[in-house]
C-alpha positions in Angstrom: -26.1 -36.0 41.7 -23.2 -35.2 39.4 -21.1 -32.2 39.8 -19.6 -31.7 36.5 -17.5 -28.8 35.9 -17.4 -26.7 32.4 -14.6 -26.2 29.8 -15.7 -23.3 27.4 -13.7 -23.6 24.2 -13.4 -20.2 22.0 -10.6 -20.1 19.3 -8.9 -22.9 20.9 -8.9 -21.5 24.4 -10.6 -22.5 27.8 -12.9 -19.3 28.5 -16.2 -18.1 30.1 -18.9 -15.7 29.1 -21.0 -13.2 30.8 -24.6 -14.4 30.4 -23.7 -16.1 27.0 -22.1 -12.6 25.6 -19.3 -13.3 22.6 -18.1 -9.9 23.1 -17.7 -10.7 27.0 -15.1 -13.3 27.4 -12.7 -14.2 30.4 -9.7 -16.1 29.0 -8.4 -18.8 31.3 -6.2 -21.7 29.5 -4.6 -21.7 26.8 -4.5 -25.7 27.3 -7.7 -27.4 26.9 -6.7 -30.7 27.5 -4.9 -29.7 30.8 -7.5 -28.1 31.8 -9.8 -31.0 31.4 -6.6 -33.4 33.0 -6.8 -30.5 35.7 -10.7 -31.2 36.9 -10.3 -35.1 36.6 -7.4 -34.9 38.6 -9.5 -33.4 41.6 -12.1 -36.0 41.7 -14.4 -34.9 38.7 -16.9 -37.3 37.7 -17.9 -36.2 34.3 -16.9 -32.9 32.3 -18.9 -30.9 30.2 -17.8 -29.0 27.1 -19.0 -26.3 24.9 -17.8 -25.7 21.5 -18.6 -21.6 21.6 -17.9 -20.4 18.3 -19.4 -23.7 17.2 -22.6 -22.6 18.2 -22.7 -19.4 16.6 -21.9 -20.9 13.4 -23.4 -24.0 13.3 -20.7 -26.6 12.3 -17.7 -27.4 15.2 -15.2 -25.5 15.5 -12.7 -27.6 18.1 -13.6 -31.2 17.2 -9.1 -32.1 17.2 -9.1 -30.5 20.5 -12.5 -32.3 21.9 -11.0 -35.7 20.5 -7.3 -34.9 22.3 -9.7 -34.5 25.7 -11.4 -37.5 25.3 -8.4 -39.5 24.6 -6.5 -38.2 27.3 -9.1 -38.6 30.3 -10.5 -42.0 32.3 -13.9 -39.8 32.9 -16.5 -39.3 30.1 -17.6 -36.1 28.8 -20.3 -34.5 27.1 -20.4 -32.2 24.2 -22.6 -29.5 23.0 -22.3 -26.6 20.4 -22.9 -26.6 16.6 -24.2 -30.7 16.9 -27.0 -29.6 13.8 -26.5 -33.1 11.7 -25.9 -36.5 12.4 -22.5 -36.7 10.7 -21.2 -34.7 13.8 -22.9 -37.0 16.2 -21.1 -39.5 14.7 -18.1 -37.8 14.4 -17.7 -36.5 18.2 -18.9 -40.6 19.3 -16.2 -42.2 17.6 -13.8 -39.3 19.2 -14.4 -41.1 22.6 -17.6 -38.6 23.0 -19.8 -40.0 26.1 -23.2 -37.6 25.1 -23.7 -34.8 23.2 -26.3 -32.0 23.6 -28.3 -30.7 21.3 -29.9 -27.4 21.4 -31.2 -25.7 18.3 -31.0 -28.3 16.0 -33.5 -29.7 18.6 -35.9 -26.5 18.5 -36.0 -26.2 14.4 -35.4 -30.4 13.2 -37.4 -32.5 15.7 -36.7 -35.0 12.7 -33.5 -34.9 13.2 -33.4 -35.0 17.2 -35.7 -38.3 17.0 -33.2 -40.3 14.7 -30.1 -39.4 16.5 -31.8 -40.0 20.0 -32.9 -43.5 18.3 -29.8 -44.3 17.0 -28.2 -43.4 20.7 -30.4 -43.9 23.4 -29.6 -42.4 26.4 -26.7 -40.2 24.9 -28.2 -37.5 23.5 -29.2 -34.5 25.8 -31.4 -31.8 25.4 -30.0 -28.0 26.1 -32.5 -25.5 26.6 -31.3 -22.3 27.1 -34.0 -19.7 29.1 -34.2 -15.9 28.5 -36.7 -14.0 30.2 -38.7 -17.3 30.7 -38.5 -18.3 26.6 -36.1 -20.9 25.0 -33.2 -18.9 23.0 -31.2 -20.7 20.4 -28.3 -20.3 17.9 -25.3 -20.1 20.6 -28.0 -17.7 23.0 -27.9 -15.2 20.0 -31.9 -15.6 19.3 -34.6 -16.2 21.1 -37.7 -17.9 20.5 -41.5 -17.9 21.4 -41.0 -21.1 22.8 -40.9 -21.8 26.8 -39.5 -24.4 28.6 -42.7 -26.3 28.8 -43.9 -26.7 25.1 -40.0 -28.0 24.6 -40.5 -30.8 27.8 -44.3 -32.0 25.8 -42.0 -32.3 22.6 -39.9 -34.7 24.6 -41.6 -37.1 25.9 -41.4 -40.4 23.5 -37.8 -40.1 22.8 -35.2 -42.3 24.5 -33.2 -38.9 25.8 -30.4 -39.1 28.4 -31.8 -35.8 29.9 -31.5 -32.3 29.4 -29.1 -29.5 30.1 -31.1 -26.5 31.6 -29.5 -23.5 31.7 -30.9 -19.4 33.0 -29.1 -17.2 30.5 -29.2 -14.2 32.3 -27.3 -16.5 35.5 -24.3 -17.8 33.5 -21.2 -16.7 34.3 -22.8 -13.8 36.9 -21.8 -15.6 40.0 -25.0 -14.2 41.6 -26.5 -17.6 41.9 -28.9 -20.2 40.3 -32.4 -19.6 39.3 -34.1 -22.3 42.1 -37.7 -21.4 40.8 -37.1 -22.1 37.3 -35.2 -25.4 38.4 -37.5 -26.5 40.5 -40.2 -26.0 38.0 -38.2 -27.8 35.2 -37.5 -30.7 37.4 -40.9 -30.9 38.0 -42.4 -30.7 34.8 -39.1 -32.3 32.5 -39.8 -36.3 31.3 -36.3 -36.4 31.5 -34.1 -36.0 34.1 -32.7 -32.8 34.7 -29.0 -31.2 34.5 -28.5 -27.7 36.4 -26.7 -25.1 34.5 -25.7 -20.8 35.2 -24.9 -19.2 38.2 -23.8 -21.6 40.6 -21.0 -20.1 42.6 -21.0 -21.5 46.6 -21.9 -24.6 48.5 -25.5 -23.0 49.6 -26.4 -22.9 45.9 -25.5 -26.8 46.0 -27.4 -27.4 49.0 -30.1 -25.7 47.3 -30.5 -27.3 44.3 -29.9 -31.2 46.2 -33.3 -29.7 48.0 -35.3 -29.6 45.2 -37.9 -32.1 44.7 -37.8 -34.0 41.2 -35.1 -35.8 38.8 -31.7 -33.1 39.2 -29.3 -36.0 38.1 -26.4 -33.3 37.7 -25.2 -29.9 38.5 -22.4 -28.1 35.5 -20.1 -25.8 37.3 -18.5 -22.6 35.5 -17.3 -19.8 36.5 -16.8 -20.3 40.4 -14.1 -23.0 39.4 -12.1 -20.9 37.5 -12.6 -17.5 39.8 -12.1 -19.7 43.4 -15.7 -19.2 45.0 -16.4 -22.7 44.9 -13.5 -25.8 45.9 -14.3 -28.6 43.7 -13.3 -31.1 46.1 -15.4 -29.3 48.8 -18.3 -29.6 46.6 -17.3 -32.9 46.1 -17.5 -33.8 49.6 -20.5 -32.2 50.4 -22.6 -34.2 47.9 -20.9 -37.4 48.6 -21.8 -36.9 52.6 -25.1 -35.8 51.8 -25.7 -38.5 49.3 -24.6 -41.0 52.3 -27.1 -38.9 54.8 -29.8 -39.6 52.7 -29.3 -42.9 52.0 -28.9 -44.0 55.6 -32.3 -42.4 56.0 
């Protein structure tokens, strides 16, 4: 199970939002890409990075700094925010771009989410974003009549590296994960499964390792940038229980 940790990017800064709220931002960095040199540097397998004001409008707004990440880092990352046409998968691939998440675009084109997950298999995730138990789109701002399940049956022929599922109302609270919702997606998903809001200590780890289905990562937030959670101690504890298990 990965443990990737989260770079927010809002008018060129690193930040992080209260349960997806524009108007509620914590500024952090003024350096994106030593922020992103910062979690590599401690072991990081993978980074994960949003595009905020991208999603709101609906075009990137941060592709130069995005590019400057990927050039600068050994790891790969992932992208999301504002990916609504296939020029700007292309664009954010030949940036050094690992995968990119899609998450309205998915909702309102499925035309378009089955050429670009045939034209890159395996690097094109899903992000769907809960509220209240429904699928919310356009940067959180709007939410559907869709739940998580009619979105996973809409999946299931495409060559998708996974999805990014994330509990709204659990981002950036530091009160924990939603382990029922999880352990329903990753039950129910055809793809495998990547953890997102409200994961703040080593329990909520340990809780979502526990769950029973495909959990292939776990996106870390807030509790890197406010000290409830040691990357490297997270670090270690997945490595030693990955090593438990195996010897089992």
């Amino acid at each position: 199970m990965l443990l990737i940790p989260a770079i927010d990017l809002k008018d060129g800064k690193c930040v992080r939002l209260r349960q997806g709220e524009m108007s509620q931002v914590t500024h952090y960095s003024d350096d994106p890409v030593g922020m992103a040199e910062h979690w590599q540097n401690l072991g990081a397998p993978y980074l994960h990075i949003v595009d905020l004001d991208g999603a709101v409008e609906g075009t990137p707004k941060h592709l130069a700094q995005i590019e400057a990440i990927a050039k600068k880092l050994t790891i790969p990352i992932q992208v999301g925010g504002g990916i609504r046409k296939i020029e700007t998968v292309h664009a954010y691939r030949s940036s050094g771009v690992d995968r990119v998440v899609v998450g309205t675009a998915a909702l309102h084109d499925p035309e378009f989410l089955t050429l670009i997950a045939q034209q890159f298999p395996q690097k094109i995730l899903v992000g769907i974003d809960v509220k209240q138990g429904l699928v919310a789109v356009h940067g959180w701002t709007t939410v559907s009549t869709l739940t998580p399940q009619q979105v996973f049956d809409s999946l299931k022929e495409l060559p998708l590296g996974g999805i990014v599922f994330t509990d709204i109302s659990r981002d950036g609270m530091l009160n924990g994960p939603n382990i029922s919702a999880l352990r329903e997606a990753a039950k129910t998903s055809p793809v495998p499964v990547i953890a997102s809001g409200g994961v703040t200590t080593l329990e909520d780890i340990q809780a979502i390792q526990e769950i029973e289905g495909n959990i292939s990562g776990v996106i870390i937030g807030k509790a890197l940038y406010e000290g409830t959670l040691d990357l490297k101690g997270a670090l270690a504890l997945v490595h030693a229980t990955g090593e438990t298990q195996s010897l089992c």
